[in-house]
C-alpha positions in Angstrom: -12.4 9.7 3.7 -9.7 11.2 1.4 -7.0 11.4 4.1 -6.8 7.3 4.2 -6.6 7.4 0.6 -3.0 7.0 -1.5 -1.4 10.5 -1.8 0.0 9.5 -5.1 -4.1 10.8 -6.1 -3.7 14.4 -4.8 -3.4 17.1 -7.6 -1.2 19.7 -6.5 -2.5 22.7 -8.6 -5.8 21.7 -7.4 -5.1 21.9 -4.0 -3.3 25.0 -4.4 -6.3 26.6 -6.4 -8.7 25.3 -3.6 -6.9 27.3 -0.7 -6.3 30.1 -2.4 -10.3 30.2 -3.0 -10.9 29.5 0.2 -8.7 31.9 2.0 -9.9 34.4 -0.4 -13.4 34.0 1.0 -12.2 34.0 4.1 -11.0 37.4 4.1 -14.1 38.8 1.7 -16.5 37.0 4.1 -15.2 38.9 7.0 -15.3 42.6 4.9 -18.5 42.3 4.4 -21.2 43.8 6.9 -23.3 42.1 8.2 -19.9 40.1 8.6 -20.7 36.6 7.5 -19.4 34.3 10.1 -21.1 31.3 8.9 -19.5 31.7 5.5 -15.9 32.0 7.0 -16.4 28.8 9.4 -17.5 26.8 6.0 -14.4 28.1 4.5 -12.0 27.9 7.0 -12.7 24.0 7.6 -12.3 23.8 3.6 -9.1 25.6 3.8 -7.6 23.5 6.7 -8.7 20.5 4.7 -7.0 21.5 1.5 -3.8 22.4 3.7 -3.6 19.0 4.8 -4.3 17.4 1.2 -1.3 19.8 0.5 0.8 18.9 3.1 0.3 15.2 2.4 1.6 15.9 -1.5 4.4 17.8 -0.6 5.3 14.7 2.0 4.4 12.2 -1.0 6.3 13.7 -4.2 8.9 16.3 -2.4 10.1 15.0 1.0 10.7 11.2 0.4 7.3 9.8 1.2 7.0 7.9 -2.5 10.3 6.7 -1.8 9.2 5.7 1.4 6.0 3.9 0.1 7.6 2.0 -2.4 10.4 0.3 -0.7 7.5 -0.6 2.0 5.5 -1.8 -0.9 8.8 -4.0 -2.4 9.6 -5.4 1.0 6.2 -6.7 1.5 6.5 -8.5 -2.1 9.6 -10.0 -0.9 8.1 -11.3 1.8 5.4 -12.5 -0.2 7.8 -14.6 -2.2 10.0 -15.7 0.2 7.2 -17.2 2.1 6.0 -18.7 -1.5 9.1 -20.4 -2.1 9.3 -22.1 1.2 5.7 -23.6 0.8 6.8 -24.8 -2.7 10.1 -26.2 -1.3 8.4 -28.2 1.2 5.9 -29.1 -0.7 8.5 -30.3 -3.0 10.7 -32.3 -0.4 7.6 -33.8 0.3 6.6 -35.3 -2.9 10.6 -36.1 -3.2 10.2 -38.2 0.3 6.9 -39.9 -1.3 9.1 -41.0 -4.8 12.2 -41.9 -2.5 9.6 -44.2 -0.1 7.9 -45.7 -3.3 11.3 -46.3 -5.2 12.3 -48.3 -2.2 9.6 -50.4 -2.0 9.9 -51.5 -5.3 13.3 -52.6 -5.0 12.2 -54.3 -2.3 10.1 -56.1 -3.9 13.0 -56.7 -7.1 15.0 -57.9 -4.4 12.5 -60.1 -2.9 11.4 -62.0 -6.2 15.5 -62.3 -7.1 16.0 -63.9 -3.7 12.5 -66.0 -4.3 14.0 -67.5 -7.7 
């Protein structure tokens, strides 16, 4: 459905030009006779569409909505990153740990064959 989509993708003038053709038949579907009421409820659904496709641009690029969407967009990154960095820092106090333990052991050992001489 188009409403779930990213407003970024809405083209004003289009917008613009559908309403206007929609409201225009509209009004010419009702001056008609026989007055063609199924035409009008076809348009009128089309126009209502349109106007909120238009009200979703004017919210995206005018009122602060892109704005909006992209510090959204950077916190989430920073999130990301920040829970990144905390895997890779334990990950890395881990393998420090493993070098400290096996560095130990070995002088240990060092130790041992001194004392053994």
């Amino acid at each position: 459905m188009d409403t779930q989509k990213d407003p970024k993708i809405i083209s004003g003038p289009m917008t613009l030009a559908l309403s206007g053709y929609s409201a225009t038949f509209m009004r010419y579907s009702m001056a008609v006779t026989p007055k063609n009421y199924l035409l009008f409820a076809c348009h009128i659904v089309n126009f209502s569409a349109q106007a909120t496709q238009g009200y979703r641009y004017l919210s995206y690029w005018n009122f602060g909505g892109r704005e909006k969407a992209l510090e959204a967009r950077a916190k989430e990154g920073l999130d990301d990153v920040e829970g990144k960095s905390k895997e890779t820092f334990a990950a890395a106090e881990g393998k420090v740990k493993e070098g400290v333990a096996i560095a130990e052991s070995k002088a240990k050992e060092m130790a041992n064959k001194i004392a053994g001489k």
